[in-house]
N, C-alpha and C positions, 0 to 999 in steps of 0.2 A: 504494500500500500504506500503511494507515495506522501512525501511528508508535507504536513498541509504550510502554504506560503505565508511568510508571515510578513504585517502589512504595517508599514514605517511610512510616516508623510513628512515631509517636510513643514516643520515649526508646528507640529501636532505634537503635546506630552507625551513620553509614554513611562511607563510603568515597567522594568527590568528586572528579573532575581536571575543568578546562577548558581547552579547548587552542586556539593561535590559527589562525584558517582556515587552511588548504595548509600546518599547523605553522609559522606565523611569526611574527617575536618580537612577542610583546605588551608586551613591557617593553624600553625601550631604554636606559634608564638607573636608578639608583638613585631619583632623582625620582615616575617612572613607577611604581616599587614602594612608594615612601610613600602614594602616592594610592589605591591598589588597597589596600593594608593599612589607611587610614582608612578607608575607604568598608564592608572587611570588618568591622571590627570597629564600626560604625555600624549594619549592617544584623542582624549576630550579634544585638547586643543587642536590637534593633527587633523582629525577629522567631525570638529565644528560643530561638535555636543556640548551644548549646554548641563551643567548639572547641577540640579537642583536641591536635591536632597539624596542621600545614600544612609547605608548601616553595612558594616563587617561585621557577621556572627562567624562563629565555630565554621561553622561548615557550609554557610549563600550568604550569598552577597543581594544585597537591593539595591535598584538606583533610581530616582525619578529624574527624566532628563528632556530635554527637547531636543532635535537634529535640525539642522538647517538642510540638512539634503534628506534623503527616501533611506539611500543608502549607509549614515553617518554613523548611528548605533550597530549596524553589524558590521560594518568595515571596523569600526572601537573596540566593538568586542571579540572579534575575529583574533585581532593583533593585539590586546590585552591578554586573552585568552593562554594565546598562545607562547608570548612572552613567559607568561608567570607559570606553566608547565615546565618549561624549560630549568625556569628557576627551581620551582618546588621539586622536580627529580632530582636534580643537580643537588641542592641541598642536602634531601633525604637520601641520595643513593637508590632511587628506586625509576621505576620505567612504567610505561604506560600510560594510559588514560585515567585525568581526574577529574572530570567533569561529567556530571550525569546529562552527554547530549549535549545539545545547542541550548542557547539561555531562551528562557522563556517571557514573551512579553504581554503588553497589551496597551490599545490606543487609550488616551484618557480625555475626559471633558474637564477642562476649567473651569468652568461656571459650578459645578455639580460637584465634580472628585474631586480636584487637584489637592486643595488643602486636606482633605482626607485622606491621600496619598503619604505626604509631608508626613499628619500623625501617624497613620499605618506601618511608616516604617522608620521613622522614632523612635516609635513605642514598643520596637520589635523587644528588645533587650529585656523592659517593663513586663509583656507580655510571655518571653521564655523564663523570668524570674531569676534572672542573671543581676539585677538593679530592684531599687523599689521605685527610682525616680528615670527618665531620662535622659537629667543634665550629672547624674552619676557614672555612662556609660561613656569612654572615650571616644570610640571609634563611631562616630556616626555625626551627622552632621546639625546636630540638634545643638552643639555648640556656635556654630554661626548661626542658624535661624533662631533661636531662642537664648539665645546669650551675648550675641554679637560678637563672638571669633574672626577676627580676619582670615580670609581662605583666600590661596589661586587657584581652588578648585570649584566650589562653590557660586555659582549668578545664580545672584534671588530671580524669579519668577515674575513677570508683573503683575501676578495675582496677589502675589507674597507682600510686596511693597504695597499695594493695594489696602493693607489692612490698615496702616496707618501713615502718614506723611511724614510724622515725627519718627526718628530709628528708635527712641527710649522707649514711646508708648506703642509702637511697632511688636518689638521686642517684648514691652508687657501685654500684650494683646495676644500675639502668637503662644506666650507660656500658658495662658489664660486656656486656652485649647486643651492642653494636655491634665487640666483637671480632672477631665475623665475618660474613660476607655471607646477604642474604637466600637462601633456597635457590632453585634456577632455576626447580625447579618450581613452586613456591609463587609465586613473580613473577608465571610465565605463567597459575597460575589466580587470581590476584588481577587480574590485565589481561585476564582473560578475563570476569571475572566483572563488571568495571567498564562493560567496553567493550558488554555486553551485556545490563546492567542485571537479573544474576541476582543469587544470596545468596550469601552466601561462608562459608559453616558447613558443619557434617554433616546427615545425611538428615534428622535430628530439629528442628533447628533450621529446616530449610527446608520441611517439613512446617506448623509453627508456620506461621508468614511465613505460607504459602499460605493457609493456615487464617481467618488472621487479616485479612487482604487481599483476599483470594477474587480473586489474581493470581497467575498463575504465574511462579514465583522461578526455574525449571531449566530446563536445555535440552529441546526438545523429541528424540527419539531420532529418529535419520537413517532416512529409508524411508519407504516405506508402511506405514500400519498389515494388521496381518494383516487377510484376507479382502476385500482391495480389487478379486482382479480379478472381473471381471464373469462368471459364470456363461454359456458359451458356445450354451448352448441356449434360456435363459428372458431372459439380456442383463439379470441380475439383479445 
């Protein structure tokens, strides 16, 4: 079965995890995450990814980014990818493949996701019970959006900046989010949406997408389509 196409637009969000094959750690130390964070932010700018928000766990990575080309995120992550293989054998002594497959994505709406995105994987750390808070966990970028960290990785979003004009009440506006947890449902179809390279907006926005792609963004509905079965006397 061939593998289904997956649909990057230019200056459309998307929503990124890669995860290590059989989920296993790809990073074993802090070391291991400096290399993976140079090589991200080498290839971002190479190929003209914005990024917006990320998190380093144990073993996937998330990114929320924008491309200015179709091509930008998989040509990044192609040659990140592959970069940091190279390293993590080299280091460990070991051979093969570590990545489970190609990364997985999905188109995002602004208006609707975006910031939902931002906490979604923030909050990753919060949510595996690795932190109680967000701004406890190093590796993720909840220190420049919710703390003001300077980054050369990091271009807030103009939805981001959107939240306030001022950076201080910016910044306490965005904390103000992280109050409380993503909703459950919201989780399950942002990992649904990721893990099966749909759009993650309303009919409108995924209409667009389709439009503009001439791929389809939604699930297909479970069943046969009407008038499948065959006509018992003509076998039509």
């Amino acid at each position: 079965m061939p593998r289904k196409l997956r649909v990057s637009l230019a200056n459309v969000a998307e929503h990124v995890i890669q995860r290590g094959n059989n989920r296993q750690a790809i990073f074993a130390n802090e070391d291991d995450m400096k290399a993976y964070l140079a090589w991200l932010k080498q290839y971002a700018k190479k190929y003209e990814v914005k990024i917006h928000a990320w998190v380093f766990m144990t073993n996937h990575v998330h990114l929320l980014c924008t491309p200015s080309s179709g091509t930008g995120i998989s040509l990044m992550m192609q040659s990140l990818g592959r970069m940091y293989v190279m390293y993590f054998n080299k280091t460990y002594k070991r051979s093969g493949t570590l990545w489970e497959g190609r990364y997985r994505s999905c188109l995002v709406q602004n208006e609707v996701y975006l910031l939902e995105l931002y906490r979604y994987i923030e909050l990753n750390p919060v949510r595996a019970g690795i932190v109680d808070e967000a701004s406890q966990y190093s590796w993720s970028s909840y220190h420049c959006n919710g703390l003001g960290k300077l980054s050369d990785l990091v271009t807030p979003h103009a939805l981001y900046l959107s939240i306030a004009q001022d950076q201080d009440k910016r910044l306490f506006e965005y904390r103000a989010l992280f109050s409380r947890h993503v909703d459950i449902k919201l989780i399950d179809n942002i990992r649904k949406a990721t893990s099966k390279g749909l759009a993650l907006g309303n009919d409108k926005f995924k209409e667009t997408i389709e439009t503009l792609s001439g791929k389809r963004v939604t699930e297909k509905k479970r069943g046969r389509a009407l008038g499948w079965r065959k006509n018992k006397e003509t076998g039509i």
